[in-house]
C-alpha positions as CSV (number, residue, x, y, z in Angstrom):
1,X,23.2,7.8,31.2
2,X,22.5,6.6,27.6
3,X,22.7,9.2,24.8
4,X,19.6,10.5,23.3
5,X,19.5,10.5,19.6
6,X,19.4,13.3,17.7
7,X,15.4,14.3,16.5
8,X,15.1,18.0,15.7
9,X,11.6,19.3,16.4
10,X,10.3,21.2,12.8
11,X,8.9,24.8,12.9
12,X,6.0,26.3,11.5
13,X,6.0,29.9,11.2
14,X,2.3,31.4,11.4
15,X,3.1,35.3,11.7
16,X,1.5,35.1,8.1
17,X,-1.6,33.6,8.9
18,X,-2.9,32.8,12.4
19,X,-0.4,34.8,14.6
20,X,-1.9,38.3,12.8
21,X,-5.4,36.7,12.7
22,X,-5.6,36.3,16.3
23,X,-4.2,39.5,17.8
24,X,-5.1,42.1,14.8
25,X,-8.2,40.6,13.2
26,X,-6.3,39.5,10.3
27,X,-5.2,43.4,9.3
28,X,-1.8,42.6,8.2
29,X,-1.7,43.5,4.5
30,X,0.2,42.2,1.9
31,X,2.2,44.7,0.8
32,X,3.4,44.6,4.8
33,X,4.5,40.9,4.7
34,X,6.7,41.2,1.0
35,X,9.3,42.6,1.8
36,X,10.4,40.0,4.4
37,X,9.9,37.1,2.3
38,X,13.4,37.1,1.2
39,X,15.1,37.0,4.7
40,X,11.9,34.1,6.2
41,X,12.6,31.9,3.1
42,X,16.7,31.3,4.6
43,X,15.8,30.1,8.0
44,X,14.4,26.2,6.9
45,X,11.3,26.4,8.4
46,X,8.9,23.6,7.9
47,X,6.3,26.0,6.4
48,X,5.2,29.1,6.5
49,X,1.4,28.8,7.4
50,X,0.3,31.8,5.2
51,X,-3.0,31.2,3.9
52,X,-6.8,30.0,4.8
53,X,-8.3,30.3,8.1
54,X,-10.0,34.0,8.4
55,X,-7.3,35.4,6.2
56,X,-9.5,35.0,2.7
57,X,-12.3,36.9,4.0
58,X,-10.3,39.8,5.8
59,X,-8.4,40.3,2.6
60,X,-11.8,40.6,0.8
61,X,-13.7,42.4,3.5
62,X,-11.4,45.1,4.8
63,X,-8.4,45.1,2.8
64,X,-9.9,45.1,-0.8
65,X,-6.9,42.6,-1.7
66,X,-7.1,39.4,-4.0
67,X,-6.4,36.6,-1.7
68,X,-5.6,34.3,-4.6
69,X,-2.9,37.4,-5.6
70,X,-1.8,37.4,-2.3
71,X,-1.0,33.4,-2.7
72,X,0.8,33.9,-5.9
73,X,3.8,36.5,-4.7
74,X,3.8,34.0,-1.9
75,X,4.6,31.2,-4.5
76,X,7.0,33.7,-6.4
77,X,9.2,34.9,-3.1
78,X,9.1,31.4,-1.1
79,X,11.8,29.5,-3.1
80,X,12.9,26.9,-0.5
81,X,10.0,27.1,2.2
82,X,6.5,25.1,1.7
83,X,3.6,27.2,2.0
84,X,0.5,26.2,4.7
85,X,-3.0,26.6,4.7
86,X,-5.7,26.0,6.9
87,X,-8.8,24.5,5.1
88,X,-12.3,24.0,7.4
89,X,-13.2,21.1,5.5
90,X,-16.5,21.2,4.3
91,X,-17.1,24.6,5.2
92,X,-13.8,25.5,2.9
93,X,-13.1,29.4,4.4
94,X,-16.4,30.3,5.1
95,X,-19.0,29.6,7.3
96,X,-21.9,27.1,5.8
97,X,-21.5,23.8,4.1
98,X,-20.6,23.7,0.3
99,X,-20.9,21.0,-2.2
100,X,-18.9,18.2,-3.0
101,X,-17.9,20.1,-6.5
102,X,-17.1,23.5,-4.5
103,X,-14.7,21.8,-2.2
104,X,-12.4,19.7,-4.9
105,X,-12.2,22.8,-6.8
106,X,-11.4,25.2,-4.0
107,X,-8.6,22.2,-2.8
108,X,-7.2,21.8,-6.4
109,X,-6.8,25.7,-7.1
110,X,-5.3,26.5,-3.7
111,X,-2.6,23.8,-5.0
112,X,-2.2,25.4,-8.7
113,X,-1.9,28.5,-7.2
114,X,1.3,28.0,-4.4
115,X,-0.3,26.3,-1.3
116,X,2.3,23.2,-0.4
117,X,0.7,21.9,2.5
118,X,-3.3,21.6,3.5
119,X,-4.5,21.3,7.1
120,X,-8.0,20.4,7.2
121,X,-10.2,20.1,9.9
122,X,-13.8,19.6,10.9
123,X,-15.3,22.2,14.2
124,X,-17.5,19.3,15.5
125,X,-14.0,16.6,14.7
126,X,-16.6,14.6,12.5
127,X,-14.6,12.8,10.1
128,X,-17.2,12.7,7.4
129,X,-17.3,16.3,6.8
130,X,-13.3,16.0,5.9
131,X,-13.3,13.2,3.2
132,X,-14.3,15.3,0.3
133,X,-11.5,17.5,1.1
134,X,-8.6,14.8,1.8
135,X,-9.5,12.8,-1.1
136,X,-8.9,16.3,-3.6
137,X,-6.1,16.4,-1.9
138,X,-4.3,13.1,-2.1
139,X,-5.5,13.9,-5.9
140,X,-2.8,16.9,-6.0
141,X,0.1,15.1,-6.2
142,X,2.0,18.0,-5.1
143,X,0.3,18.5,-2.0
144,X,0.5,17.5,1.6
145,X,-2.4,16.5,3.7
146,X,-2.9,17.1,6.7
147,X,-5.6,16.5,9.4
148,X,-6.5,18.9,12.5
149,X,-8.4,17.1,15.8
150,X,-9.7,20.3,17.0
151,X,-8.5,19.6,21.2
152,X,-10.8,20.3,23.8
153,X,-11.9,18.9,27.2
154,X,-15.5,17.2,28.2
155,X,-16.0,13.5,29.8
156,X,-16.6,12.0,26.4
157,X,-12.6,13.7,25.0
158,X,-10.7,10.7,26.4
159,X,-7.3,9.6,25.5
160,X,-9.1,6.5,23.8
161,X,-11.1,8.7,21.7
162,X,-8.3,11.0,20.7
163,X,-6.1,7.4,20.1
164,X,-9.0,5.7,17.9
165,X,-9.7,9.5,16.0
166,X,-5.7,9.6,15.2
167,X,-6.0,5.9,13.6
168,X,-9.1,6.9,12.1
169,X,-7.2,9.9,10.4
170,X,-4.4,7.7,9.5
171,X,-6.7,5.5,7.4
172,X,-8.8,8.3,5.8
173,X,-4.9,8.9,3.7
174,X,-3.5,11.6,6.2
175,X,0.4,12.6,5.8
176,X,0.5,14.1,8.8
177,X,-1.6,14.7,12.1
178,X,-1.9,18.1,14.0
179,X,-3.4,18.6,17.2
180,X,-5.6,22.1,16.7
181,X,-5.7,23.8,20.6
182,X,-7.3,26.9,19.5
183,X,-8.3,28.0,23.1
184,X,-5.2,26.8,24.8
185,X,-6.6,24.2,27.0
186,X,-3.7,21.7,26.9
187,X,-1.6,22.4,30.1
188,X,2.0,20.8,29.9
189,X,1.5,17.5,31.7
190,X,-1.9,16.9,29.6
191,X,0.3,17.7,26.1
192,X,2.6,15.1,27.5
193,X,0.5,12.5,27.9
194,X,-1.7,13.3,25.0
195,X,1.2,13.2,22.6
196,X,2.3,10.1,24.2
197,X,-0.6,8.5,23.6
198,X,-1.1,9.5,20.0
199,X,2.7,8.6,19.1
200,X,1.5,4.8,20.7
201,X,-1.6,4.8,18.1
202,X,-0.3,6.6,14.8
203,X,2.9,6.2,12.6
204,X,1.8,9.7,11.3
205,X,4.6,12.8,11.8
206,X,2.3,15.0,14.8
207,X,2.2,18.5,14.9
208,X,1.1,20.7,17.7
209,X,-0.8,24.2,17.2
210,X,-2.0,25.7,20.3
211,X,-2.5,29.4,21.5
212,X,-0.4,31.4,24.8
213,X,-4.1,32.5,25.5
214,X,-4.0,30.8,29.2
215,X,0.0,31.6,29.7
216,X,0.7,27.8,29.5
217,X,1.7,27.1,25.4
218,X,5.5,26.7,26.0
219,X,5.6,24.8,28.6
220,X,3.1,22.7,26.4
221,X,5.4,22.4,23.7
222,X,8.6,21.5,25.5
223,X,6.5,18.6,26.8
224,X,4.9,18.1,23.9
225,X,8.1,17.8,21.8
226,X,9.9,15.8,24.7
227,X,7.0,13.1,24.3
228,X,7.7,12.7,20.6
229,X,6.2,15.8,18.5
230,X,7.5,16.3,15.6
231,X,6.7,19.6,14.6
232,X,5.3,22.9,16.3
233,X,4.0,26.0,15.5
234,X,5.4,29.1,17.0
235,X,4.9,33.0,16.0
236,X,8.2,35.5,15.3
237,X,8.3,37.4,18.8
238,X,6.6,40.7,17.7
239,X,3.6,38.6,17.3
240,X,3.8,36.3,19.7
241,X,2.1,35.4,22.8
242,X,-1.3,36.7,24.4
243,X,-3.8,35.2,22.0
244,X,-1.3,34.3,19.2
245,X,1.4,31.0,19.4
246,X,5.0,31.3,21.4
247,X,7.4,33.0,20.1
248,X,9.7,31.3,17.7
249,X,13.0,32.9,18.8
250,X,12.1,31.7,22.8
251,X,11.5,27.9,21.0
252,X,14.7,27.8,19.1
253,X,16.9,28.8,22.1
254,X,15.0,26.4,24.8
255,X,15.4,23.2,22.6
256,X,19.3,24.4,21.5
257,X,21.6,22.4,22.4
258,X,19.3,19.5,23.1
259,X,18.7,16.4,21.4
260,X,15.8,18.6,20.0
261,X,17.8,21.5,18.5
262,X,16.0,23.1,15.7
263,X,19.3,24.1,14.1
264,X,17.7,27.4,12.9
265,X,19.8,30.7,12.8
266,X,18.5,33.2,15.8
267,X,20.7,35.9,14.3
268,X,18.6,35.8,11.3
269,X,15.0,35.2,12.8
270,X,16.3,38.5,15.1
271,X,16.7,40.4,11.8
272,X,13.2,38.8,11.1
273,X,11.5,40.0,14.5
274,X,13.2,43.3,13.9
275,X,11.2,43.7,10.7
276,X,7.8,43.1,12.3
277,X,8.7,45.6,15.4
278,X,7.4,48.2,13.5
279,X,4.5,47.0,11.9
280,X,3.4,46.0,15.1
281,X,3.9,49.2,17.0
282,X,1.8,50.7,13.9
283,X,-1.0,48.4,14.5
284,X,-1.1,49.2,18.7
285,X,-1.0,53.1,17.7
286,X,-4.2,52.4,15.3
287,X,-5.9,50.2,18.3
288,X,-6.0,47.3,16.0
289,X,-3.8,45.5,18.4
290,X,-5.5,45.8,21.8
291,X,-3.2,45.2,25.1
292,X,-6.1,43.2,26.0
293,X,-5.3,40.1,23.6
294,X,-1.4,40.0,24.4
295,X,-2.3,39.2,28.3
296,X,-2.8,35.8,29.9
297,X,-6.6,35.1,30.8
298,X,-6.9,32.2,32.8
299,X,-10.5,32.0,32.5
300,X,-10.5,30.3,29.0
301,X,-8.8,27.1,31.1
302,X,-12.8,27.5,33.1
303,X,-15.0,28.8,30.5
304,X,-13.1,26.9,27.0
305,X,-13.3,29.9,25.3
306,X,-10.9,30.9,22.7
307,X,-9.5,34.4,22.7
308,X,-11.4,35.3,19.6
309,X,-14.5,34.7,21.1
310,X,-14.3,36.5,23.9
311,X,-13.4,39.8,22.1
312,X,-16.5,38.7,19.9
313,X,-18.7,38.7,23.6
314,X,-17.2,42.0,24.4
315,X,-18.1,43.6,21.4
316,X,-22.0,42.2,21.3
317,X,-22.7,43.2,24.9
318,X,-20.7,46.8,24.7
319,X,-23.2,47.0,21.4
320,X,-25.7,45.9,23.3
321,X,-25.2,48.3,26.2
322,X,-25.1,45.2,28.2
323,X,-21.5,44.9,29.3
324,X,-22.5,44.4,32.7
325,X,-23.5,40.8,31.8
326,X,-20.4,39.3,30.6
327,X,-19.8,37.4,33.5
328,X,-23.5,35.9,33.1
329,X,-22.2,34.9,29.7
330,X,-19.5,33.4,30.1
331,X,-20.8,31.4,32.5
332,X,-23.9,30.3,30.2
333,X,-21.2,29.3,27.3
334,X,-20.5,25.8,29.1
335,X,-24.2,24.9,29.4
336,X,-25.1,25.9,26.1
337,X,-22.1,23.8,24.8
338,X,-23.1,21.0,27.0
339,X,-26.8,21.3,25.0
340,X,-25.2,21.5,21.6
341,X,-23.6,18.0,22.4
342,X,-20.3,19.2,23.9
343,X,-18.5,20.2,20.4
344,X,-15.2,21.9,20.6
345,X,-15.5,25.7,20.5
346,X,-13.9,26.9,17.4
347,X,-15.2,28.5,14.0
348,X,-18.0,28.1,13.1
349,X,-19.2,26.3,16.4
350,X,-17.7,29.4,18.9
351,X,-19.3,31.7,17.0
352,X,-22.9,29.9,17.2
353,X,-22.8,28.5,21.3
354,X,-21.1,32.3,22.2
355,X,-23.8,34.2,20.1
356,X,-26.8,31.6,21.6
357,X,-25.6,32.3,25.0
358,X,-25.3,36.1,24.4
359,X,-29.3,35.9,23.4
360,X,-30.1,33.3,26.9
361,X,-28.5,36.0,28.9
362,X,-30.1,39.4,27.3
363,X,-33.0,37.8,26.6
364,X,-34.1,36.6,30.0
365,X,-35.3,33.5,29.3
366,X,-33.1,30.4,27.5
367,X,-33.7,29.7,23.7
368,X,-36.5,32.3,23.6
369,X,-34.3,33.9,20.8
370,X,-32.9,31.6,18.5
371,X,-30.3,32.6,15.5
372,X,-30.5,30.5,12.6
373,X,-27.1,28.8,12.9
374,X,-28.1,27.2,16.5
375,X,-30.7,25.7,14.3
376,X,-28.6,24.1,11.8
377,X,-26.6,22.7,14.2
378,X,-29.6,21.4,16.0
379,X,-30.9,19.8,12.9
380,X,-27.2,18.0,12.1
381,X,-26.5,20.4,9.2
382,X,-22.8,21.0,10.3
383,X,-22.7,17.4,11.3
384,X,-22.5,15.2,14.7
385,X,-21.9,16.1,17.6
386,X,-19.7,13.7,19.9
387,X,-22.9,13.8,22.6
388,X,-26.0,13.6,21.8
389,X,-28.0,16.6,22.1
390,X,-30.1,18.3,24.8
391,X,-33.5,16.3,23.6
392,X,-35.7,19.3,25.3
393,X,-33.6,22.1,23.8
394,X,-33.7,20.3,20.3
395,X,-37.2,20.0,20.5
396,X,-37.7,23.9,21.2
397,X,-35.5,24.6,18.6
398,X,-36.4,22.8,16.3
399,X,-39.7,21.8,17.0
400,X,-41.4,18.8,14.5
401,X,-38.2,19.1,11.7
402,X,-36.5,16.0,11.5
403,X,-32.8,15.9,12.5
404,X,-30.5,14.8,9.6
405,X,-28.3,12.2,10.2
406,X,-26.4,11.4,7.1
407,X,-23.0,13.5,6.4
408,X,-24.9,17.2,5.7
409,X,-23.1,17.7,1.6
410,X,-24.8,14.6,0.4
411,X,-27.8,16.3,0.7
412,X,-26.6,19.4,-1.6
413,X,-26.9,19.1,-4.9
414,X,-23.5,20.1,-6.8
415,X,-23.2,24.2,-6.9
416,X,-20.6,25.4,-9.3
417,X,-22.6,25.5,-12.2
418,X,-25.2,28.0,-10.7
419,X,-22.0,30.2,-9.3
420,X,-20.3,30.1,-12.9
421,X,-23.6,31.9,-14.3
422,X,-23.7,34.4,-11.6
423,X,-20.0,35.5,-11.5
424,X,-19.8,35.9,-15.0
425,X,-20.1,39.7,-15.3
426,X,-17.2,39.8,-13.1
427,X,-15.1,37.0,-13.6
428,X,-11.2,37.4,-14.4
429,X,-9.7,34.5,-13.4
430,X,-10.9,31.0,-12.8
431,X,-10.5,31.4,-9.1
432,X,-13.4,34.4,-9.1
433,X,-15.8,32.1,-9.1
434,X,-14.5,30.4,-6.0
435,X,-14.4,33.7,-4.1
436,X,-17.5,34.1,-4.9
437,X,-18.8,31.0,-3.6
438,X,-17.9,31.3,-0.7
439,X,-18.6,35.1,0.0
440,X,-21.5,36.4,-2.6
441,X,-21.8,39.6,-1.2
442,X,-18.4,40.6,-0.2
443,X,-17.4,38.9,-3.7
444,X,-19.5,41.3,-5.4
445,X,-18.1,44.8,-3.7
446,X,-14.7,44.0,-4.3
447,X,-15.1,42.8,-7.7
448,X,-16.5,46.1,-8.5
449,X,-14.1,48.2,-6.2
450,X,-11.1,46.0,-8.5
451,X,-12.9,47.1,-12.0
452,X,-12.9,50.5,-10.8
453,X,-8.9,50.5,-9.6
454,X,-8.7,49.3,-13.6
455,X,-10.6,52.1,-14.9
456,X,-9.0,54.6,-13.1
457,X,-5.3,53.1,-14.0
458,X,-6.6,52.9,-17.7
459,X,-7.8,56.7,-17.9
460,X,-4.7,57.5,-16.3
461,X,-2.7,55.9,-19.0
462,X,-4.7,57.1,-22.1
463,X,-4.2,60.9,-20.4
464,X,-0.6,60.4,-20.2
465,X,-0.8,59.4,-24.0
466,X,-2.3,62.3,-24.9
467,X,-0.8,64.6,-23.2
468,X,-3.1,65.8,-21.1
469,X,-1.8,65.6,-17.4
470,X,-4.3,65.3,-14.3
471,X,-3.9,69.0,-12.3
């Protein structure tokens, strides 16, 4: 038998970003992940995925942390190792549509700031909502871009679309392509023949992100890699598995020795998982981590939904009093989806089919209760949908409006002026006005809750000075 050659499959670490994000909302705090930055910048990791995605908000939100801090001690610790984000294109971090001017600023200060590598994506995969974003970032002439396909399944997801979207990609200026499986869907034989395909169509290095949520991710990988992926993401084994990514130590071992062989150090990603142990027995003590996330749930392979979302469902129907009807639910999801024009289920497009079919269900009657966001998406203001739309459920939604149809920024007039003049009471950095772009309200509390930390470290201080001690 002919000799393989050598092609070590690259690593992406996300126990920074996505692994914490999907099994403890995003709690992990800052001060938690510093002390390991040392020993994670050794190993020779791709990247570190360690910013973006829900992390920006939660840091905000619940942590009262700077996210833009946060990204600086990354810059300072990380040496040797690139730093990923994950950028929703047009929507940036949060959950609406920005302008054109919002975007290229948000793209060139995540670069100024640390971030090495951006992976953009679009929830409805419509390329128009991500060109704003690439083209900032091919302006950064320190950055990497990279595009996201968000995977799912539906008749119209063939391997000709996915091969004419990669070539697509390739053209917009892409350095890289990643295939984004946030609900796990791909099984092993289907990640074969996916990345197959995709290696046929695009000279473009392909990474694979997918979740253990349906029990299936490594054996997705191994196939994946065998058919030509370059790189994959994987989780250190205390956040591993259930809804997170496999477990990087269980990675490095299966390809050793192969034509695949990382080369990374498992003595020194042990000393790594050892590190995290803790943390994560802390957060399953505090009920942060729920054993609920970390098994396999085979019904996301039926029902497409990412584990995310269905904690989300849990938590509006047990609010609701209504837990009774999350099997009705769940099985309402793939029809609303199917009315929404099939788009893959992840933020901000999860949230709004899982919330609408929350409100069919308790409301007894389909679309009698409509939130807002379903009527964006009805009206094309997050963009188009592979499949057209249900034309009798548009036209309850929506009633007379007319549907948009061009790519949804051009219609917004540029914003940062407007959020210059508002910030200003607050601003102490360049990048405040950014945060509070893209969450006003939140912006606002932890500005205030920062000023106060000041205050209180400045009386502190001119006490000391004068003597006079606190008792």
């Amino acid at each position: 038998m002919a000799e393989i050659k050598k092609k070590p499959v690259q690593i992406v670490e996300t126990v920074l970003r996505d692994a914490h994000q999907s099994l403890v909302a995003t709690r992990m705090t800052t001060e938690q992940m510093l002390p390991i930055i040392d020993k994670m910048d050794k190993v020779g990791y791709r990247a570190v995925e360690c910013w973006g995605g829900a992390t920006f908000d939660a840091s905000l939100r619940f942590l009262h942390e700077d996210p833009w801090e946060r990204l600086r001690k990354f810059k300072d610790g990380f040496k040797n190792t690139k730093l990923q984000m994950l950028f929703r294109g047009q929507n940036i971090l949060g959950y609406n549509h920005y302008a054109d001017d919002v975007v290229e600023y948000f793209v060139q200060k995540s670069v100024a700031n640390g971030i090495d590598i951006i992976r953009i994506f679009d929830a409805l995969n419509d390329i128009r909502n991500l060109k704003t974003a690439v083209n900032a970032a091919n302006k950064e002439k320190n950055a990497e871009v990279q595009i996201a396909l968000c995977y799912t399944l539906g008749d119209a997801y063939t391997l000709d679309y996915w091969k004419d979207i990669a070539k697509r990609i390739e053209d917009m200026g892409a350095d890289s392509l990643c295939v984004k499986d946030m609900a796990g869907l791909l099984t092993p034989y289907a990640a074969e023949e996916l990345i197959g395909s995709l290696k046929e169509s695009t000279k473009l290095p392909i990474e694979l992100h997918t979740h253990y949520t349906a029990g299936l991710a490594s054996m997705s990988l191994l196939k994946a890699v065998e058919s030509g992926c370059d790189i994959i993401d994987t989780a250190i084994s205390p956040f591993a598995l259930g809804t997170s990514q496999p477990a990087t130590e269980v990675m490095v071992e299966t390809f050793k020795g192969t034509p695949y062989d990382t080369g990374l150090d498992i003595n020194l990603l042990s000393e790594i998982a050892d590190y995290f142990r803790p943390i994560r027995e802390e957060f399953l003590k505090s009920g942060l981590l729920n054993p609920k996330v970390l098994g396999v749930n085979i019904n996301t392979l039926k029902y497409q939904v990412p584990g995310g979302m269905l904690s989300n469902l849990i938590n509006q129907l047990k609010e609701a009093g209504k837990e009774d009807k999350y099997r009705e639910v769940l099985e309402e999801i793939p029809r609303v989806r199917k009315d929404f024009g099939e788009p893959p289920l992840v933020t901000p497009s999860s949230q709004i089919v899982g919330t609408q079919a929350v409100m069919n269900v308790l409301s007894g009657e389909r679309y009698k209760i409509v939130p807002k966001e379903s009527k964006k998406i009805m009206l094309g203001e997050f963009g188009q949908t592979i499949k057209p739309f249900n034309k009798e459920v548009q036209k309850k939604i929506i009633g007379d409006e007319k549907p948009i149809t061009c790519r949804p920024a051009d219609l917004i007039p540029p914003q940062l002026p407007e959020f210059e003049k508002k910030v200003a009471k607050w601003k102490e950095q360049d990048e405040d006005v950014l945060t509070y772009a893209l969450f006003p309200k939140v912006a606002e509390e932890f500005f205030e809750y920062r000023a106060a930390q000041k205050t209180k470290v400045d009386m502190t201080k001119a006490n000391k000075e004068a003597g006079a001690y606190p008792v």
